[in-house]
C-alpha positions as CSV (number, residue, x, y, z in Angstrom):
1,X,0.0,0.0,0.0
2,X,1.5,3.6,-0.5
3,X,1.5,6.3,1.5
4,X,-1.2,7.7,2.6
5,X,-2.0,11.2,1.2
6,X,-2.8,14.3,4.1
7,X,-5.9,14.8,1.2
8,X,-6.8,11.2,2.0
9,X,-6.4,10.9,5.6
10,X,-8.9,14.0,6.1
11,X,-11.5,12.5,3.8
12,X,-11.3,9.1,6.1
13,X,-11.2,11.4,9.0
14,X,-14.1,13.7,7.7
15,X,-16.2,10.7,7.2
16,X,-15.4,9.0,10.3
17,X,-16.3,12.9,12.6
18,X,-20.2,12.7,9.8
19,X,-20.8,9.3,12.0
20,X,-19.5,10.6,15.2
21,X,-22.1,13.4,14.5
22,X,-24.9,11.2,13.2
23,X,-24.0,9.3,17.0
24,X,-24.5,12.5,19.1
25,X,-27.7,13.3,17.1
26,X,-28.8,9.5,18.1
27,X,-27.6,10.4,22.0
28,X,-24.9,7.8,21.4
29,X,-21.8,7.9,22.7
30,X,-20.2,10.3,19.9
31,X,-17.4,8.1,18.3
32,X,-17.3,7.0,14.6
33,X,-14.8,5.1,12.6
34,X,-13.8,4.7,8.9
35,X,-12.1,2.1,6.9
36,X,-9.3,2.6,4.5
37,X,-8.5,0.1,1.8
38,X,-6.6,0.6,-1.9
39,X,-7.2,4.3,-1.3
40,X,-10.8,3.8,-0.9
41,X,-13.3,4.1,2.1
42,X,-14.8,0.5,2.2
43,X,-16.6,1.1,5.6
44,X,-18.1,4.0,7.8
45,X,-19.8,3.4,11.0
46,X,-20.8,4.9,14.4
47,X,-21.4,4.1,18.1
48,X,-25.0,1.6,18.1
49,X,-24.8,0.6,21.6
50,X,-28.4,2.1,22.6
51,X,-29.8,1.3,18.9
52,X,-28.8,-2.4,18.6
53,X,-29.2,-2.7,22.6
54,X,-25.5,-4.5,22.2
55,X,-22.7,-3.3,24.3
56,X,-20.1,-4.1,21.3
57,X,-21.9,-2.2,19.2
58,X,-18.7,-0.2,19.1
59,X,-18.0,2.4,15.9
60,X,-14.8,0.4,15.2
61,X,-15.9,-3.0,15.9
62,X,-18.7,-2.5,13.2
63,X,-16.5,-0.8,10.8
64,X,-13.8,-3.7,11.1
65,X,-17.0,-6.3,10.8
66,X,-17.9,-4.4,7.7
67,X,-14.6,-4.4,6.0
68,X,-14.4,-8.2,6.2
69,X,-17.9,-8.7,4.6
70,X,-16.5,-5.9,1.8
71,X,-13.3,-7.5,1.3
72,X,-14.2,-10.8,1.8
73,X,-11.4,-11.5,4.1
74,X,-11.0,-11.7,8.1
75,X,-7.2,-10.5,7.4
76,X,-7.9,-6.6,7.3
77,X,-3.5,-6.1,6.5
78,X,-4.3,-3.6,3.8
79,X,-6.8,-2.2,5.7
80,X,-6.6,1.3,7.8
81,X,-8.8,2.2,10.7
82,X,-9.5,5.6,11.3
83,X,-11.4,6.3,14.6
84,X,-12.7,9.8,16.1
85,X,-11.6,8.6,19.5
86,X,-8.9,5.9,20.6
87,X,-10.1,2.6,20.1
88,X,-11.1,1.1,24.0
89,X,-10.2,-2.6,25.1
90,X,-12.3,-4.3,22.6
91,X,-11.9,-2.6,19.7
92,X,-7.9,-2.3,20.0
93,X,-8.0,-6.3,20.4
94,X,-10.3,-6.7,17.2
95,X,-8.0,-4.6,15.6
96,X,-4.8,-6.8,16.1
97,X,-7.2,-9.8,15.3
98,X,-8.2,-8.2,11.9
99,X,-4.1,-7.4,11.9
100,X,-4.6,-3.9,10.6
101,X,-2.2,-2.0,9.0
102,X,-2.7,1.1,11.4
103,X,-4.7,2.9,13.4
104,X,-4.9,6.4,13.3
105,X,-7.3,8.3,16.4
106,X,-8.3,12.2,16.3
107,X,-8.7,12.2,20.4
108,X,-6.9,10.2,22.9
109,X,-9.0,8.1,25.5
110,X,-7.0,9.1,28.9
111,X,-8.4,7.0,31.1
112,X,-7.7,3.6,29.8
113,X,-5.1,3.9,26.5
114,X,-5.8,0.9,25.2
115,X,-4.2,1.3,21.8
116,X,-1.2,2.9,23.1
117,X,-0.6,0.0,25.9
118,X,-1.3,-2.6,23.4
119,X,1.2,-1.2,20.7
120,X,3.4,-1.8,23.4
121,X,3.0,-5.4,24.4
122,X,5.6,-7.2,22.4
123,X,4.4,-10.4,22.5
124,X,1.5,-9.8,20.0
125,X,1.7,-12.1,16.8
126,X,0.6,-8.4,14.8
127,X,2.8,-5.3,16.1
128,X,0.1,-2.6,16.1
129,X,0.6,0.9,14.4
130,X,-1.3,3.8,15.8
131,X,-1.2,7.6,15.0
132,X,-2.5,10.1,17.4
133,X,-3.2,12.7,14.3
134,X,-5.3,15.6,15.5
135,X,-6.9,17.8,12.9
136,X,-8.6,20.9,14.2
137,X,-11.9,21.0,12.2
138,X,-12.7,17.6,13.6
139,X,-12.6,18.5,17.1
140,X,-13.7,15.2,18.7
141,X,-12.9,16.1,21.7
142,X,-15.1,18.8,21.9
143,X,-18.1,16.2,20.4
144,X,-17.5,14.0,23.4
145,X,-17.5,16.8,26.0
146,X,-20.4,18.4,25.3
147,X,-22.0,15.6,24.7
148,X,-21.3,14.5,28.1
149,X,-21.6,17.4,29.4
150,X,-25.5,17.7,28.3
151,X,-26.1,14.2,30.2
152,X,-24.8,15.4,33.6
153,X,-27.1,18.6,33.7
């Protein structure tokens, strides 16, 4: 696979922050992922937890269960996940299994960096790749925070 573009990477990023926005109009947990693959967005999904009344209905999970249907392949190597939040527990393990190429992540998850302890772990069969890439008119963090804010008044 080449390089990856900056054009490109804010195109998977601008349609991962659409279904991070489609989750906060939903009152789901803002987060939405996108799925890179021979230059091409295969998959685009969003938090369903409340809608599919499924605790893994993750925006990453889905995206990474959609990518194998569209590539007909659990092996996800070519594949890129973009995610407007770092991927928890879960979603960072189903994203060794599907042995990603990379992970790149708008906002980091500070209280449990799963990605970033996982990249770590050297006995993994699939060294994980993960960019923290921040890109101001996809402000994430912002989505989560006032989303969480409006639940707490």
């Amino acid at each position: 696979m080449t390089e990856l573009s900056e054009r490109l990477i804010k195109k998977a990023f601008a349609k991962a922050y659409k279904e991070a926005q489609k989750a906060y109009e939903a009152d789901e947990v803002p987060v939405g992922a996108s799925i890179l693959y021979n230059q091409k967005i295969i998959a685009a999904e969003r938090n369903r937890i409340r809608e599919k009344k499924d605790p893994s209905a993750h925006a990453e999970l889905l995206a990474i269960q959609t990518a194998a249907q569209k590539i007909k392949n659990e092996r996800l190597s070519d594949c890129i996940l973009f995610s407007t939040l770092e991927p928890c527990i879960m979603c960072t393990g189903a994203s060794v299994l599907a042995r990603l190429r990379a992970v790149y992540f708008l906002a980091y998850e500070d209280k449990l960096p799963a990605l970033r302890i996982a990249a770590e772990l050297s006995g993994l069969n699939h060294k994980l790749i993960y960019y923290y890439y921040p890109i101001e008119e996809f402000n994430s963090s912002k989505l989560l925070k006032d989303f969480f804010f409006s639940k707490r008044r």
